[in-house]
N, C-alpha and C positions, 0 to 999 in steps of 0.2 A: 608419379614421383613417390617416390619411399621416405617415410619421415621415423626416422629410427633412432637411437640413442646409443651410443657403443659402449658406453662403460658409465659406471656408476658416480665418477667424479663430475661427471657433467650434469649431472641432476641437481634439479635445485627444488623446494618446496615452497606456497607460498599461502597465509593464511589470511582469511578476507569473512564475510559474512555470507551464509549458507542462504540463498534465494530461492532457488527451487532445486529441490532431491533429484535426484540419479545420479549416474556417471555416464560420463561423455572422453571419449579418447578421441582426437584426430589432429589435421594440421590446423594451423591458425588461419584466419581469415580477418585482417586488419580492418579497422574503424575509423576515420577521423586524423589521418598521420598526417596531413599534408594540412600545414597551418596558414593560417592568412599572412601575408607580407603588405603592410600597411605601414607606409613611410611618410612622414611629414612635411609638407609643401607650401610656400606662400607664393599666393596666385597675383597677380595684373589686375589693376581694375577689370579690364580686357575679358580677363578669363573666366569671372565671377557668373554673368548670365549663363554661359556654357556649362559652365560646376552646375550651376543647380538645377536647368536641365536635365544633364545627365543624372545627376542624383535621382530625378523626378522619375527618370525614364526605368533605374536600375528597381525602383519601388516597384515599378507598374511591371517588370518583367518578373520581379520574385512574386509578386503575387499571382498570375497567371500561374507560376509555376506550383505554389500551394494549392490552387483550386483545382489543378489538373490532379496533382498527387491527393487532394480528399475526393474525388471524384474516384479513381483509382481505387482510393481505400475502400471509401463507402461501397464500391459495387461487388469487388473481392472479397473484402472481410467483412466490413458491418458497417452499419450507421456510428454506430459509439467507438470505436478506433478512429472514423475520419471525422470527430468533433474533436479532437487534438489538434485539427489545422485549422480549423474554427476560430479555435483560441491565439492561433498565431499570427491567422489573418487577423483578430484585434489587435494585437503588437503589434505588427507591421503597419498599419494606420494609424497609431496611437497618434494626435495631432500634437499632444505633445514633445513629441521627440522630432516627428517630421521637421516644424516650427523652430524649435531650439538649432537643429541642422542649419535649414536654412537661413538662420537669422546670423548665426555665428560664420557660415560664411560668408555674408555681407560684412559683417561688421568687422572680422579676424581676418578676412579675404586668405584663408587656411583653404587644404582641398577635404571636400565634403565626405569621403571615404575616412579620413584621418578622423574628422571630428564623429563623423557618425559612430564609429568603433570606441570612441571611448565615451562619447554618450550613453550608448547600449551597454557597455560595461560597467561602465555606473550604477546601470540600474539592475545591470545581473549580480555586481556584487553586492546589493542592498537584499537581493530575493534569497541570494545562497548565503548570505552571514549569519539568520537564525537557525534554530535548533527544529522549526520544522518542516519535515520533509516532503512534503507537500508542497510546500512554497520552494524549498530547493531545487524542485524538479520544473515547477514553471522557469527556474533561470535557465534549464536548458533549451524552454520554448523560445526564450529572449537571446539563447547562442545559436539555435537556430538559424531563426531569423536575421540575425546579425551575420552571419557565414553567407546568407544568400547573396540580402544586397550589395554585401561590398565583392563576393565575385560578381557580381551583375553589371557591379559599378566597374570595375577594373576588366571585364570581358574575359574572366575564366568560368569556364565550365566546373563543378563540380565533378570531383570523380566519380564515375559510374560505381555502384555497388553489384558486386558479383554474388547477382541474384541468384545465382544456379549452383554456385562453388559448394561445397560437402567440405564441411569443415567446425572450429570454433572460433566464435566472436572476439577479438580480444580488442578489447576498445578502453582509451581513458575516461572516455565519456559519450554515449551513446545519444542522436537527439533524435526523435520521434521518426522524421523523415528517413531518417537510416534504416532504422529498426523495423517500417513497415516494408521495407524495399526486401527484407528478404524469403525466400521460399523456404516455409515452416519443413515441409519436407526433406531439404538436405541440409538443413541448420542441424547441427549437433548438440552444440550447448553457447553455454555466455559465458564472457568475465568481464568485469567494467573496473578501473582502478579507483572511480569513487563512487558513491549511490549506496542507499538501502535497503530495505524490504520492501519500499513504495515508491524504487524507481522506476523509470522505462523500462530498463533492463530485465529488472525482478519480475513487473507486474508482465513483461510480454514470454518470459521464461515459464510463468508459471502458467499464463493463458495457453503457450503451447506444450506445455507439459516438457518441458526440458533442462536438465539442469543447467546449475547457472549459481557463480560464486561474485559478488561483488564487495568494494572496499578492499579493494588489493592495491593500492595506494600507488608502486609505480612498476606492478608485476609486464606492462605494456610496454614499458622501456625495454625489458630485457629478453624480449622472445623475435626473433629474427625465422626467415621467411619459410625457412627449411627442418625448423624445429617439429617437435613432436608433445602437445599438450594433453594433457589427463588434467579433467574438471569434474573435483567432486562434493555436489552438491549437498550430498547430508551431511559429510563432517565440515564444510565451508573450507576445502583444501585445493589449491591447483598445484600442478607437480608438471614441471617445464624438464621436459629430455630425462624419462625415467630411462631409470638404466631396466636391462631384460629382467630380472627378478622383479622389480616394480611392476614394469611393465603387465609381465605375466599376472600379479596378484591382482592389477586393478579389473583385468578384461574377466578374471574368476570373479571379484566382485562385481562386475560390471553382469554378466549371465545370472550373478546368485539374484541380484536385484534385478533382475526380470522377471524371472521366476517367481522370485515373492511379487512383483505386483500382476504377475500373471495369477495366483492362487488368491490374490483378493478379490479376482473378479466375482467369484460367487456370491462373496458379502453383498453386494452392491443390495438386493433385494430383501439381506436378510438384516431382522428388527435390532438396534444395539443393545440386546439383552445381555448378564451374565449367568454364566453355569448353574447359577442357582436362581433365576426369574427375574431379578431385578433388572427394571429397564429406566436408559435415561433417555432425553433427546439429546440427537444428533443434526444438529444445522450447520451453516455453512458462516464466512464471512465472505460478502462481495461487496463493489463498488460500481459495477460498470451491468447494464442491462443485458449485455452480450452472454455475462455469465451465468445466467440462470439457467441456462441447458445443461452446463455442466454439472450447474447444482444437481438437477435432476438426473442426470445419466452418473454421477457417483453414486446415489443413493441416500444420498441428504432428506432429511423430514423439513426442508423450508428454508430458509434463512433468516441468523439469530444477531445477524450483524450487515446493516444496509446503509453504507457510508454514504452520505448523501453531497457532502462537501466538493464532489470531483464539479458536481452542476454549475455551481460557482471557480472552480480553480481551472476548469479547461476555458473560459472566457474572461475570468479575473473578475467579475462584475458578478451579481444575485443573479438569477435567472429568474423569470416572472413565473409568475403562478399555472398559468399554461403550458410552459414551457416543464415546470416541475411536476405537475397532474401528468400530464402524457406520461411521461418517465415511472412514475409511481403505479398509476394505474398499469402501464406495462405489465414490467415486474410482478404486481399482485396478480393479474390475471395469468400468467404464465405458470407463476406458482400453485393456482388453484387449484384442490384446497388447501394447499400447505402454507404457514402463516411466512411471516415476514416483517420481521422487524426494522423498522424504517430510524437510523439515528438522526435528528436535529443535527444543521451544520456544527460542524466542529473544526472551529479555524480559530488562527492566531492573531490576536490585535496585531500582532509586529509586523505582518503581509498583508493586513487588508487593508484595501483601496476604499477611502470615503472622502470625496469630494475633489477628487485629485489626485490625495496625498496618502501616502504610506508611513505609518505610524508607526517608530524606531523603538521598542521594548529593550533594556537591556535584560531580562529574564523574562521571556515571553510564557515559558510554561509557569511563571507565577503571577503573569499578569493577566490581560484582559483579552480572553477564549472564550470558545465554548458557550457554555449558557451564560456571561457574563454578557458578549458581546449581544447575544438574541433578545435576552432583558433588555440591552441600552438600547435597539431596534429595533423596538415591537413593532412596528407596521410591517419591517421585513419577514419578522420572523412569525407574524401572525399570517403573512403571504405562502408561508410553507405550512403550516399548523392548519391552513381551508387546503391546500392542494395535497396533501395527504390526507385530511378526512375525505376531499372528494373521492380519492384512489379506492378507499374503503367500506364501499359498498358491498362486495361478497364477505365480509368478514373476516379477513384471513390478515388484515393487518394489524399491526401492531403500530405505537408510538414510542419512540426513548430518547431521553435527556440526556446530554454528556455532561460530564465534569461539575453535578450538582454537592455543594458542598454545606446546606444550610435548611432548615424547615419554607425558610420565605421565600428560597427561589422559587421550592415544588408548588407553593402557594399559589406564587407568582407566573406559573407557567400553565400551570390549570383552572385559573381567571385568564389565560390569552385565552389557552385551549375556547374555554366557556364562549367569550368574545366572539372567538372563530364559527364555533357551534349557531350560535344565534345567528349570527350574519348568514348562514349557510342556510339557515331555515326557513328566514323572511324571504331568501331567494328562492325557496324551496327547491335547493342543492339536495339530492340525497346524499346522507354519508350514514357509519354505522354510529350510532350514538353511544353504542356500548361497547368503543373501544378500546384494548387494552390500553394505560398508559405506564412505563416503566422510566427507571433514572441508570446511569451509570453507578457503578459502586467503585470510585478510581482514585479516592486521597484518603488519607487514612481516618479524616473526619468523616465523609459520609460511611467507613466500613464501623468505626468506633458510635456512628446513629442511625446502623440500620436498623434497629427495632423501632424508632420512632419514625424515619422516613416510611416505611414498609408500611405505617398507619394511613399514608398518602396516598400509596402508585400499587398499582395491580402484579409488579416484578420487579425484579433486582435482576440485574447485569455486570457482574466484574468484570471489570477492565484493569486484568494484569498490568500491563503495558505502563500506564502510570501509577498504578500502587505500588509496584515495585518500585521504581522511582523513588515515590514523593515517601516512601517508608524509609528505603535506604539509603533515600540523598546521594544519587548518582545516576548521573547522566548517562543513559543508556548507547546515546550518541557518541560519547567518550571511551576511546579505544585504551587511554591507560587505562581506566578504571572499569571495563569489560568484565574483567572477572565480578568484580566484587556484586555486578546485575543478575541475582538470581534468585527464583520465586520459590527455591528450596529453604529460604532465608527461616528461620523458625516465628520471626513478626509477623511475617507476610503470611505466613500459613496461619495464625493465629489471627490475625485478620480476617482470614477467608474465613475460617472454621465459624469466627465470630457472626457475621454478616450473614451466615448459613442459617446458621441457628436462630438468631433473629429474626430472620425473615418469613422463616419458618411457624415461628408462633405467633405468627399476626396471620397465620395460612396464604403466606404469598410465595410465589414460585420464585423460584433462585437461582441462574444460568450463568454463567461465563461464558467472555468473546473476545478477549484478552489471547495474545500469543503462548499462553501459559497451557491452554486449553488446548494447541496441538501439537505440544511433545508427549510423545507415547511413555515419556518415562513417568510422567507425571500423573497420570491418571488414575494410578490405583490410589494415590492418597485423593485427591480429587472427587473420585468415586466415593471412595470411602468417607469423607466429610459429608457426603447427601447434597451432594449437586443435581438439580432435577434438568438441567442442560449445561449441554457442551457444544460452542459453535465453533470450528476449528477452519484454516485456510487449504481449500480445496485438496490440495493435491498428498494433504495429510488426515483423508477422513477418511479414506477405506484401511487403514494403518491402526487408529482409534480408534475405528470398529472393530479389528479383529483382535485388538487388545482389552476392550470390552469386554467381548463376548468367549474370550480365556482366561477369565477370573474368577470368582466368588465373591458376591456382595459381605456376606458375612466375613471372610478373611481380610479383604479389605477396608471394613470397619474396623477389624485390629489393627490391620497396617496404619492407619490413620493414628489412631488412638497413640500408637508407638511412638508412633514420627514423630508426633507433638512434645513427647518427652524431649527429645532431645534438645540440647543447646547449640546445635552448629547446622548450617548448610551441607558441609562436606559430610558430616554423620548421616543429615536425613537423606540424603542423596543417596549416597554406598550404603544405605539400609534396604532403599528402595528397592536399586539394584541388585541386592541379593534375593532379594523378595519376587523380582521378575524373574532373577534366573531358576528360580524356583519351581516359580505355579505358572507363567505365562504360555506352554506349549501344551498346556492339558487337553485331552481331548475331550 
């Protein structure tokens, strides 16, 4: 079949948020079109034993079906993609929801599909109302799960996903079972109409190297069976029935972007030095243990960002200390000898689950997170604090603090540390005693003390992602206010500049792992400020290196110097830029 465009009035364009770089041209391949039909009923005494029953019985068939499909996972792809049905097998048992089902159809003598669906919805719209995205993407584990039983209950099959089909994803919302169903090799690219850099969609686009555009709000409505999609991933653009001029320039970019990441392949082995000797590191940011092959086969010196939060959000519940040693110790041995810096959970009071109940923030990124929540846990969190010192026996690991904003947390978290230590010793656990310990640098109070926190911790780690934020007072999540989120901002570089130089003269090493750290446009002021690391997301490090290593340390301490002159974002930006078009193709 021919999926072609005949003329330029039928084009449409559609802009969303960039998940993983390339471009992908072909027909669509549907997600999720076919919706549950769930209708309201009041049952007979009569009917009430049979309801719940059958309810019982639709439980017991969707979870056979998960365990077949992490069975599946786990043999084809990995152990860590089939612990995402792990997590749904908890949802699907949850005895709270079972209980409530069943109790409300004794009592409301309603049919159990009707109540189940809006019980489940309930609690998917509690997980997706906050701002993070982590927790919004376990509601898609909780939509899942909820699509299974009620066809199970009602006796329709899910549609088969056409594992084989050569095509692009176009889906409103993609849920994990989908997503492992298809073959990486005739997958072309993704679009999702909602989700963002840490949804299924992004995280499985980017594990397979594919581009992939999400936050296209309702671009899924409007593409029909015969159309012809172009997804492009760097500039976060999809362009639905380009007309033949389109057409032809995207397949020209579509080859130029080969080519250049066909010419990066030589970097992979070489140091991110510049023209003139200066070198920084170059590490990765990961979450998932699967990816440290990649790490190593792009050419990464380690990894500078090791989210550890997924251990808890793929189950909803802490994961015990064994469970978190194996995972850690992994990692660190794989990486051997290259380091890796392990972050402390970093989650939202607003999604976590303690004693039951999920605790409702009305501004969660200014509430209780991060090292707030590990502080009010200390047993939890001194459970992680021995199972990473256990990990760190060869040396190569690191520790870091998120979201520390005060002298007494660091205090306060290197008396657990201590705690952990000693307990480890009477056991005589080995771990490394002299291992690094670092904090985030992510609100503009720890950037405005980092020369006194730096008196604490062995490194500094900015974390863009919310400096920017909490400097500009805007919601990065917030599509009006998109534009005004940028780390060109002259505060926010004055911040960095600041926290550099601080840290600096207390002789402590100073890295970003911040989304800031892998735009290529960014790095020559970056550089230029005396960044001694850059941990950048995967599929943007062989890019960063060769923009590296086409520079001059000395020019880019001027560009630096310059930038900060100025008073606007759009000034230092189109300074930059003229500065790349400049010196970046030197030989």
């Amino acid at each position: 079949m021919r999926h072609s465009s005949p003329n330029a009035s039928s084009e449409k364009t559609f802009s969303g948020i960039p998940a993983s770089p390339g471009i992908a041209i072909g027909p669509p391949i549907f997600i999720g079109r076919n919706l549950l039909n769930v209708e309201e009923r009041t049952l007979s005494p009569e009917e009430v034993p049979m309801e719940i029953h059958k309810f019982l019985k639709a439980v017991q068939k969707t979870k056979e079906e998960l365990l077949m499909i992490h069975n599946k996972v786990q043999n084809n792809i990995g152990v860590e993609k089939a612990k995402v049905f792990e997590a749904q097998l908890l949802i699907l048992e949850d005895k709270i929801v079972l209980d409530e089902t069943i109790r409300r159809v004794k009592e409301e003598r309603k049919n159990a599909d009707w109540l189940y669906f809006y019980i489940m919805r309930r609690l998917y719209d509690l997980m997706i109302s906050g701002r993070d995205g982590y927790f919004r993407e376990r509601g898609i584990d909780i939509l899942d799960v909820k699509r299974r039983v009620i066809r199970n209950f009602q006796g329709k099959n899910a549609a088969a996903a056409p594992l084989e089909q050569t095509g692009i994803i176009v889906s409103h919302q993609m849920t994990p079972s989908q997503i492992v169903s298809f073959n990486r090799r005739v997958l072309l690219g993704l679009t999702s109409d909602i989700g963002g850099k840490t949804s299924h969609v992004a995280i499985l686009a980017r594990s397979f190297e594919k581009p992939a555009v999400v936050g296209l709000k309702k671009f899924s409505e409007e593409v029909k069976d015969k159309d012809l999609v172009i997804v492009d991933g760097n500039a976060g653009q999809v362009i639905l029935n380009p007309a033949e001029k389109t057409l032809q320039e995207y397949r020209r970019r579509q080859e130029e972007y080969r080519r250049f990441l066909q010419n990066l392949i030589p970097l992979k082995d070489q140091p991110p030095t510049t023209l003139d000797g200066h070198e920084i590191e170059l590490s990765a940011n990961i979450e998932f243990p699967e990816e440290v092959a990649s790490v190593l086969s792009h050419g990464a010196r380690g990894v500078g960002l090791y989210r550890t939060e997924y251990l808890y959000l793929k189950k909803v519940a802490f994961p015990s200390e064994e469970e978190q040693f194996s995972e850690y110790k992994s990692v660190a041995e794989k990486l051997f000898p290259h380091p890796v810096i392990f972050r402390t959970f970093d989650l939202g009071g607003d999604r976590l689950r303690t004693d039951g109940v999920r605790t409702r923030e009305n501004n969660p990124f200014l509430g209780w997170r991060s090292i707030r929540i590990s502080l009010d846990m200390p047993e939890i969190f001194k459970m992680q604090l021995r199972a990473i010192l256990r990990a760190s026996t060869r040396g190569n690991v690191r520790l870091m603090f998120p979201m520390v904003t005060s002298i007494g947390e660091i205090q306060q978290v290197k008396a657990l540390l201590e705690e952990a230590k000693e307990e480890l010793r009477k056991e005589r656990q080995p771990f490394d005693n002299k291992i690094s310990v670092g904090i985030m640098i992510e609100v503009p109070a720890a950037a405005i003390m980092a020369g006194e926190f730096a008196k604490e911790v062995d490194f500094l780690s900015i974390g863009t992602n919310d400096l920017i934020q909490y400097t500009l007072a805007v919601d990065r999540g917030n599509e009006k206010i998109a534009a005004l989120y940028t780390g060109f901002h002259p505060a926010v570089l004055r911040l960095i500049k600041r926290t550099i130089e601080d840290g600096h003269r207390q002789n402590v090493w100073v890295g970003m792992c911040g989304e800031m750290a892998s735009n290529p446009l960014a790095v020559p002021i970056l550089l230029g400020l005396g960044l001694d690391e850059l941990s950048v997301t995967l599929p943007f490090l062989s890019e960063i290196k060769r923009t590296i290593r086409s520079l001059r340390f000395d020019e880019v301490q001027k560009l630096a110097k310059k930038a900060l002159s100025f008073n606007s974002a759009e000034t230092i930006q189109k300074y930059v830029e003229r500065f790349l078009d400049k010196h970046l193709h030197r030989p």
